[in-house]
N, C-alpha and C positions, 0 to 999 in steps of 0.2 A: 392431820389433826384428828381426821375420826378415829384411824387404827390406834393412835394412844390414847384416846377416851377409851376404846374398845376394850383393849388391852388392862388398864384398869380395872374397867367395868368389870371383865371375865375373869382378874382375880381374884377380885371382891369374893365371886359366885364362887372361885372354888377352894379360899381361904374359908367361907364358909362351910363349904360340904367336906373340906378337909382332904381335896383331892393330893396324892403320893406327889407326883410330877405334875406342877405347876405348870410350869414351861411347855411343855407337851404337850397338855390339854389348854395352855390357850393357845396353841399354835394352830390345835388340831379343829375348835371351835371357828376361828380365823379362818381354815381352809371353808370348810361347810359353808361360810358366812360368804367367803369373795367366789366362790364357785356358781353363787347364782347371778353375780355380774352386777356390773356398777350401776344400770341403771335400776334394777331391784332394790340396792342399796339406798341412792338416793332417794329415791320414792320411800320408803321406808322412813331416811331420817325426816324427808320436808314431812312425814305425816306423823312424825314424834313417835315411830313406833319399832325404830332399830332397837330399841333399849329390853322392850318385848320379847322381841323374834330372836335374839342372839340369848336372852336367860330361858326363851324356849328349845334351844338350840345345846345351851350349855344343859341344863335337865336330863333332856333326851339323852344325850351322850351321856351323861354317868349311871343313866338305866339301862346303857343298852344292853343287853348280854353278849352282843361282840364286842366294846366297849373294857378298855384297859382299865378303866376308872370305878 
């Protein structure tokens, strides 16, 4: 249930920013996201602020200059 709110959420972020490869970039946000571990995540949503850290997440990644996007 969280990964397809996620999923949404992050193409909302890159419907907006007009990212090439949707797909890609929310795949590649998702990795970022589950590599810090489930219990980071849950802490995160019990404190309402997944919704934050992953369009801090998504940001970062279309600034980055190693970043495809």
């Amino acid at each position: 249930m969280i990964v397809k709110d996620l999923e949404i959420y992050i193409s909302n972020i890159g419907k907006h920013y007009r990212v090439p490869s949707l797909d890609d970039y929310k795949q590649e946000v998702l990795l970022i996201l589950f590599e810090k571990g489930n219990d980071f995540i849950l802490e995160l949503k019990a404190n309402d602020k997944l919704k934050n850290y992953v369009y801090r997440i998504c940001v970062l990644l279309l600034y980055s200059k190693e970043g495809a996007y």
